[in-house]
N, CA and C of each residue as an Amber inpcrd file, in Angstrom:
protein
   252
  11.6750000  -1.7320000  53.6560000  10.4240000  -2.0650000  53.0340000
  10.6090000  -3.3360000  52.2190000   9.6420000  -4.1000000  52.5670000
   9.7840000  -5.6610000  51.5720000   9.5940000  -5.4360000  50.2520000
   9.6090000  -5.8660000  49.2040000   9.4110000  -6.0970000  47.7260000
   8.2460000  -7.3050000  48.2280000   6.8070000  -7.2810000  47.3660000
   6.1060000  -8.2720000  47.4760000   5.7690000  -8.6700000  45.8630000
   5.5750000  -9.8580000  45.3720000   5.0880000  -9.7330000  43.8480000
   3.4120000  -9.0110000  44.1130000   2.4590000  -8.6310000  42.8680000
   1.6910000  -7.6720000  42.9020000   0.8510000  -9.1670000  42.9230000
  -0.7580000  -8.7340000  43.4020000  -1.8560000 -10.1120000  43.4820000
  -2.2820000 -10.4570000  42.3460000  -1.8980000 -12.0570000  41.8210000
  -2.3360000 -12.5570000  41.1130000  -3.8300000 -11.8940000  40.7200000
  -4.2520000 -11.7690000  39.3530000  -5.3140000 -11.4920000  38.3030000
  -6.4250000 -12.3620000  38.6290000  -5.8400000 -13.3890000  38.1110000
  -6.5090000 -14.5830000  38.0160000  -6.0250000 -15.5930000  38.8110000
  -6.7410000 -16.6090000  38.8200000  -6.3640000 -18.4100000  39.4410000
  -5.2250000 -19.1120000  38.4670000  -4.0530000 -19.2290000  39.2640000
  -2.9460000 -19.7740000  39.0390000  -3.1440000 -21.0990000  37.9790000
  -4.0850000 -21.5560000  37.6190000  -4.3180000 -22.6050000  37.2840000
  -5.0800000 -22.7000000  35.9940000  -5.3210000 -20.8510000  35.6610000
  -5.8290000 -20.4450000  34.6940000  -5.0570000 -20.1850000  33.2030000
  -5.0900000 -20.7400000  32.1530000  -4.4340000 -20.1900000  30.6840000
  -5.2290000 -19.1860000  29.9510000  -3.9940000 -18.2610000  29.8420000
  -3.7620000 -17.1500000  28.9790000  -3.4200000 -17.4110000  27.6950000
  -4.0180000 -17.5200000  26.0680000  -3.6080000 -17.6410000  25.3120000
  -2.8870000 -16.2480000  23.9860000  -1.8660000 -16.4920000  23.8880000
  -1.0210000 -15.3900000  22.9840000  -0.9380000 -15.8040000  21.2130000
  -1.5660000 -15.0250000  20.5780000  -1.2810000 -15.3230000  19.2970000
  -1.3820000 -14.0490000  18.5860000  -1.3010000 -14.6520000  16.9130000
  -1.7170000 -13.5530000  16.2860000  -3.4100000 -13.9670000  15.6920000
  -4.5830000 -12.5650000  15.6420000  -5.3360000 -12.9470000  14.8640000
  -5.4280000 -12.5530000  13.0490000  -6.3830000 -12.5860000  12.4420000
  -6.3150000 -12.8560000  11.2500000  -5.9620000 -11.5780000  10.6130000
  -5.8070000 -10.3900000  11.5210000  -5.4730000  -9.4400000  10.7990000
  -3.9430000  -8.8910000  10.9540000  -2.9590000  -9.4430000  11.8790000
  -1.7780000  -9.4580000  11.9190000  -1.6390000  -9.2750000  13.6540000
  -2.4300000  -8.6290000  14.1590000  -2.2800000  -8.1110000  15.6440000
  -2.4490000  -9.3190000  16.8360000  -1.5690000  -8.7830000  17.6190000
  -1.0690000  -9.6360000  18.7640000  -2.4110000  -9.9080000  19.6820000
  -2.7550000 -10.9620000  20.1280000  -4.3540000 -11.3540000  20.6840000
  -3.6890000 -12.0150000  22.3330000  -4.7160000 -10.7230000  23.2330000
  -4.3940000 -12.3570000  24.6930000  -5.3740000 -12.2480000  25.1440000
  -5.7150000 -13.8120000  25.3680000  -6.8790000 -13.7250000  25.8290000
  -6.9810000 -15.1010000  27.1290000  -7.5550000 -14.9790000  28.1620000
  -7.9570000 -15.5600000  29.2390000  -8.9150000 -17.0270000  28.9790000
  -8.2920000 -17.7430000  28.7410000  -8.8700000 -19.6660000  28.2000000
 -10.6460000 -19.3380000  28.5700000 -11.6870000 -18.7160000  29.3230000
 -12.5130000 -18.4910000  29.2530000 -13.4360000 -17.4520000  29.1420000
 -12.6210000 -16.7420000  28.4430000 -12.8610000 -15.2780000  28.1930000
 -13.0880000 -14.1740000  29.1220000 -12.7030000 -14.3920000  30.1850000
 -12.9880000 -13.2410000  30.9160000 -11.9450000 -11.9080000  30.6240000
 -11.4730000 -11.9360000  30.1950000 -10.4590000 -10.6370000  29.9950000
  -9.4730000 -10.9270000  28.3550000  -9.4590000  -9.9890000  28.1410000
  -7.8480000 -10.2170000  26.8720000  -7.8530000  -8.4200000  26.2470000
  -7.0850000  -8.6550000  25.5250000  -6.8270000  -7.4820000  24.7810000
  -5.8130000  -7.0740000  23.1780000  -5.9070000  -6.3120000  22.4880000
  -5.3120000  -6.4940000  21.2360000  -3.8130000  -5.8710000  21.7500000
  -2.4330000  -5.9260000  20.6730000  -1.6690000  -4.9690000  20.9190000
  -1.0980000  -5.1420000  19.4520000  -0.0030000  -4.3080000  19.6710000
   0.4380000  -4.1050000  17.9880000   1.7960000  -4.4870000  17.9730000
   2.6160000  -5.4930000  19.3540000   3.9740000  -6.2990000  19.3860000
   3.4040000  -7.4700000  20.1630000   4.4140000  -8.3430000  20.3790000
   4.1530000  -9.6040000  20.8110000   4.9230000  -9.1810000  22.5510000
   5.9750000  -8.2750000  22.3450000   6.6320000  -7.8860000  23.9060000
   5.1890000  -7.3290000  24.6620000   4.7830000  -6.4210000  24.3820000
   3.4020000  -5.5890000  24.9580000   3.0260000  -6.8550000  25.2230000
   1.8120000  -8.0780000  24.1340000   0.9820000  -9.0530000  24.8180000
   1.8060000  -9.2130000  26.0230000   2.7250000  -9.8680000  25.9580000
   2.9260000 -10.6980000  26.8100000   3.2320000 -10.1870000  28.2490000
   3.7610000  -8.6840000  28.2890000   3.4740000  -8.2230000  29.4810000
   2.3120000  -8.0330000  29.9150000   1.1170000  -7.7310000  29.2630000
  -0.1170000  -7.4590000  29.5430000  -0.4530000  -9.0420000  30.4520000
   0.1420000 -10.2060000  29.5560000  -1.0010000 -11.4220000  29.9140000
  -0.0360000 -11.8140000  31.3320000   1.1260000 -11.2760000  31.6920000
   2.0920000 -11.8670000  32.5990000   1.6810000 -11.1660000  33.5120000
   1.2220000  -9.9760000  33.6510000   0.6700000  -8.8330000  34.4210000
  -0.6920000  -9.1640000  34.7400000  -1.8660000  -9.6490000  34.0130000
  -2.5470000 -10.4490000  34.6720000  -2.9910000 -11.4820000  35.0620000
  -1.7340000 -12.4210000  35.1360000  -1.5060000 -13.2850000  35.7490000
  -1.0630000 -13.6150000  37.3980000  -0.4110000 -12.6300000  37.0540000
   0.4150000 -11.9340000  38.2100000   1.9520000 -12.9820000  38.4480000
   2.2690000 -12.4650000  36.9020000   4.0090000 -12.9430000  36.6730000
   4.0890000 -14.7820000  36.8960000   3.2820000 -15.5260000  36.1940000
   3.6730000 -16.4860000  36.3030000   3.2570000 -17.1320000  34.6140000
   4.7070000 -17.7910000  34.0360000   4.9640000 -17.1180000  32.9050000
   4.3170000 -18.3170000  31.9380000   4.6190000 -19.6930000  33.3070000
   3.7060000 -21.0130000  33.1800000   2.7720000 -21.7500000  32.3440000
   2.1620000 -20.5740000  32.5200000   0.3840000 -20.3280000  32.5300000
  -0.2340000 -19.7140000  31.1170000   1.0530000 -19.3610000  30.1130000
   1.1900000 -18.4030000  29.3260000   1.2310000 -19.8670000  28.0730000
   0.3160000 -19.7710000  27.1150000   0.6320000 -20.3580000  25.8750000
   0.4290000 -19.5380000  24.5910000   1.6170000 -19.5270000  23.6670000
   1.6590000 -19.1110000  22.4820000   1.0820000 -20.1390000  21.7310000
   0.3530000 -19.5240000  20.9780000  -0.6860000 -20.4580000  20.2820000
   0.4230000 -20.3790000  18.8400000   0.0130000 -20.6510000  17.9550000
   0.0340000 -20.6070000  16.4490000  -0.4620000 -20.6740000  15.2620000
  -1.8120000 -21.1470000  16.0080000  -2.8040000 -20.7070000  14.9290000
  -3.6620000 -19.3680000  15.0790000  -4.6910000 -18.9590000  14.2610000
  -5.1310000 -17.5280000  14.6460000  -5.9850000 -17.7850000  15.4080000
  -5.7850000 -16.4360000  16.3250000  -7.1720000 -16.6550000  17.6080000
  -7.1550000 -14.9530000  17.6070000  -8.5140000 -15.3390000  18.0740000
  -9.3340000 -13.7240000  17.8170000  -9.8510000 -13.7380000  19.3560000
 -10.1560000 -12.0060000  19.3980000 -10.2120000 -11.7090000  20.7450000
 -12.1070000 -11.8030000  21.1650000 -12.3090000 -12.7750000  21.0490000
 -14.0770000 -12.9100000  21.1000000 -13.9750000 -13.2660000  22.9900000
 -14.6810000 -12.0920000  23.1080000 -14.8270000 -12.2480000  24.9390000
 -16.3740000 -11.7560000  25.0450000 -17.0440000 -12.6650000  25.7440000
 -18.9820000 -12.6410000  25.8290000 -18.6860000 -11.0880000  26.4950000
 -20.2550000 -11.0530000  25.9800000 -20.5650000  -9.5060000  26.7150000
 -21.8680000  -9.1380000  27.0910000 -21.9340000  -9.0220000  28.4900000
 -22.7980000  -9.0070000  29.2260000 -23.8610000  -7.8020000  29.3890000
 -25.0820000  -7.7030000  28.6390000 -25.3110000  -6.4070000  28.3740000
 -25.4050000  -5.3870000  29.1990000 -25.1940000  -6.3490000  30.5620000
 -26.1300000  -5.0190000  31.8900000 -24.9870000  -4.5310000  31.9450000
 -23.5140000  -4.8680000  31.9010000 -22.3420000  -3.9910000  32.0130000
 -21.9440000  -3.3950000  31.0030000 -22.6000000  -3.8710000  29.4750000
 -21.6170000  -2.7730000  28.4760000 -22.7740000  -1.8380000  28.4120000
 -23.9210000  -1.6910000  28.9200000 -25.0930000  -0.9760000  28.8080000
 -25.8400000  -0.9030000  27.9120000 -25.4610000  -1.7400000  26.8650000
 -26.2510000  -1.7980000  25.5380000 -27.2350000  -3.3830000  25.6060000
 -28.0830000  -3.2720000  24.4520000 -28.5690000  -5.0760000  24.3340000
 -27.5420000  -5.0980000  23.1560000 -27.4030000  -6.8870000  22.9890000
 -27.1920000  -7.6610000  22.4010000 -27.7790000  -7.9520000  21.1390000
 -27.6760000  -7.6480000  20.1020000 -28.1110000  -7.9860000  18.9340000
 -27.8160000  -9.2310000  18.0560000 -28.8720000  -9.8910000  17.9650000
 -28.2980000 -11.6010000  17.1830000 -29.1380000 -11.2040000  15.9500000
């Protein structure tokens, strides 16, 4: 049986950004928000963001300033409206 790597997430050409946000927790998030997620180590982010990448490690920037996990949200999928 072959070993294959698993299918890229996203477009190879896409950045994943890794930081911390303002409350201490590890932030990754997808350069146009389509995906990210919080964690509570920097090992976790970064498997998460390498995993949907699909292992290309490249593509991966540690930021250093704070970045927060703000990803749009589309109401017909979270099922709620939008409140401004």
């Amino acid at each position: 049986m072959k070993h294959t790597e698993p299918p890229s997430r996203c477009p190879r050409d896409v950045i994943i950004f890794v930081g911390r946000n303002r409350h201490g927790n590890w932030v990754v998030r997808q350069q146009n928000g389509a995906f990210g997620g919080l964690f509570v180590n920097r090992a976790q982010a970064f498997k998460y963001a390498l995993f949907r990448n699909g292992q290309h490690p490249e593509h991966i920037v540690e930021v250093s300033h704070e970045i927060e996990l703000d990803l749009p949200v589309d109401p017909q999928i979270a099922g709620t409206r939008r409140v401004t």
